[in-house]
C-alpha positions in Angstrom: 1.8 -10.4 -4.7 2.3 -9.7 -1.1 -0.2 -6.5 -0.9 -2.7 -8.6 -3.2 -2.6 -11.6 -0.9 -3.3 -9.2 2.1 -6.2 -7.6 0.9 -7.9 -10.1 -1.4 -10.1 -10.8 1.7 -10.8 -7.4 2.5 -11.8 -7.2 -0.7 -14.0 -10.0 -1.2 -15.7 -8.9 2.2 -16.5 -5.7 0.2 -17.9 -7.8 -3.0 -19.7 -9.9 -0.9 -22.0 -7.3 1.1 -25.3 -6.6 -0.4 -25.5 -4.0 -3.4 -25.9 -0.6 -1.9 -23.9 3.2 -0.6 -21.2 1.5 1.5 -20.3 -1.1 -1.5 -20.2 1.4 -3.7 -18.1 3.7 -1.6 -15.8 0.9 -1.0 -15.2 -0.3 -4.0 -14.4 3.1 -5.6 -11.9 3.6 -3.2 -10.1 0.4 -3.6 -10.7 1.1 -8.0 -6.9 2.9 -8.2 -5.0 1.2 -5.3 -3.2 -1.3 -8.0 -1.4 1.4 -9.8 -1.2 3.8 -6.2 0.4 0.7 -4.7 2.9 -0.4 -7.8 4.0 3.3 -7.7 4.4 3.0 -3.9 6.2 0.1 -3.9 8.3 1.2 -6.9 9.3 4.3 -5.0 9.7 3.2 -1.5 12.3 0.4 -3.4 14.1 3.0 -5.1 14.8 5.0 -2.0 15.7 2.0 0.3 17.8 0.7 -2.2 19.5 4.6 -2.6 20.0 4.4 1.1 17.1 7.0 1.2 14.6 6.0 3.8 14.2 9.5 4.8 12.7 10.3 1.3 10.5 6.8 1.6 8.9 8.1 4.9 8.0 10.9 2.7 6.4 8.8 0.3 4.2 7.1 2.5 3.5 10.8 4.3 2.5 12.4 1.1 0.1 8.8 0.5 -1.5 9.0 3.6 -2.4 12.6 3.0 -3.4 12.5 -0.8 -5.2 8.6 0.0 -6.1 8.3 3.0 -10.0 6.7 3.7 -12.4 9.0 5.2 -15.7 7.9 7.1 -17.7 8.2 4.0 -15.9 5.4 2.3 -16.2 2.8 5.4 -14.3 1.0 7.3 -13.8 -1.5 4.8 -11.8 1.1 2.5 -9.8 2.3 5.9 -9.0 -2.3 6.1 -8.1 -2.2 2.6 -5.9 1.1 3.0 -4.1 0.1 5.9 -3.6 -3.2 5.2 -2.7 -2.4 1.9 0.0 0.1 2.5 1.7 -1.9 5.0 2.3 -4.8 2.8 3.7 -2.7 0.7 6.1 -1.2 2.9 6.9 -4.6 4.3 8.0 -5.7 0.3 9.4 -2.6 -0.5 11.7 -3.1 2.4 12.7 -6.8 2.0 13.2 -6.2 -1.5 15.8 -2.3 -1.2 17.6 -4.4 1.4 18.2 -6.9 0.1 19.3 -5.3 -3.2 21.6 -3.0 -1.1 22.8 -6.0 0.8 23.6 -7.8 -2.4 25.6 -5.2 -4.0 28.2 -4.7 -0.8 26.1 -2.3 0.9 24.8 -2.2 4.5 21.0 -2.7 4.3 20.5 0.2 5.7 
């Protein structure tokens, strides 16, 4: 809900704009960040929570080198990418620690 809420008005910057390249760039790049960003957020959890958060900086490494926007898609795709991927780290986060915290564990 948190990454949604951050980029729904990136997002409806995008759908707004008049038909044309950039739309249409942009809005293919931001077609598979709902499943990119539950597998994120899935992962980056599981290693927090594991006391991993070695392994989640690889996650999000490994993202921003298989994902990242390039000039071609706009700037509006680099917005929705960035904004994006730091909600879900914030989530991801708030959510392993306090899982760790609530089992005994130090949060981190």
């Amino acid at each position: 809900s948190l990454a949604k809420a951050a980029t729904d008005p990136v997002r409806a910057e995008v759908e707004s704009m008049r038909d044309g390249p950039e739309k249409t760039k942009a809005l293919d790049f931001m077609s598979g960040s709902k499943n990119i960003g539950l597998l994120e957020r899935g992962l980056l959890f599981a290693f927090i929570a594991a006391g991993q958060p070695e392994a989640a900086a690889l996650v999000l490494a490994a993202k921003s080198l298989a994902r990242v926007p390039t000039n071609d898609h706009g700037k509006h795709a680099s917005e929705y990418f960035l904004i994006g991927t730091l909600a879900s780290v914030i989530a991801s986060l708030a959510m392993g620690m306090a899982a760790r915290s609530a089992v005994g564990l130090p949060v981190l």
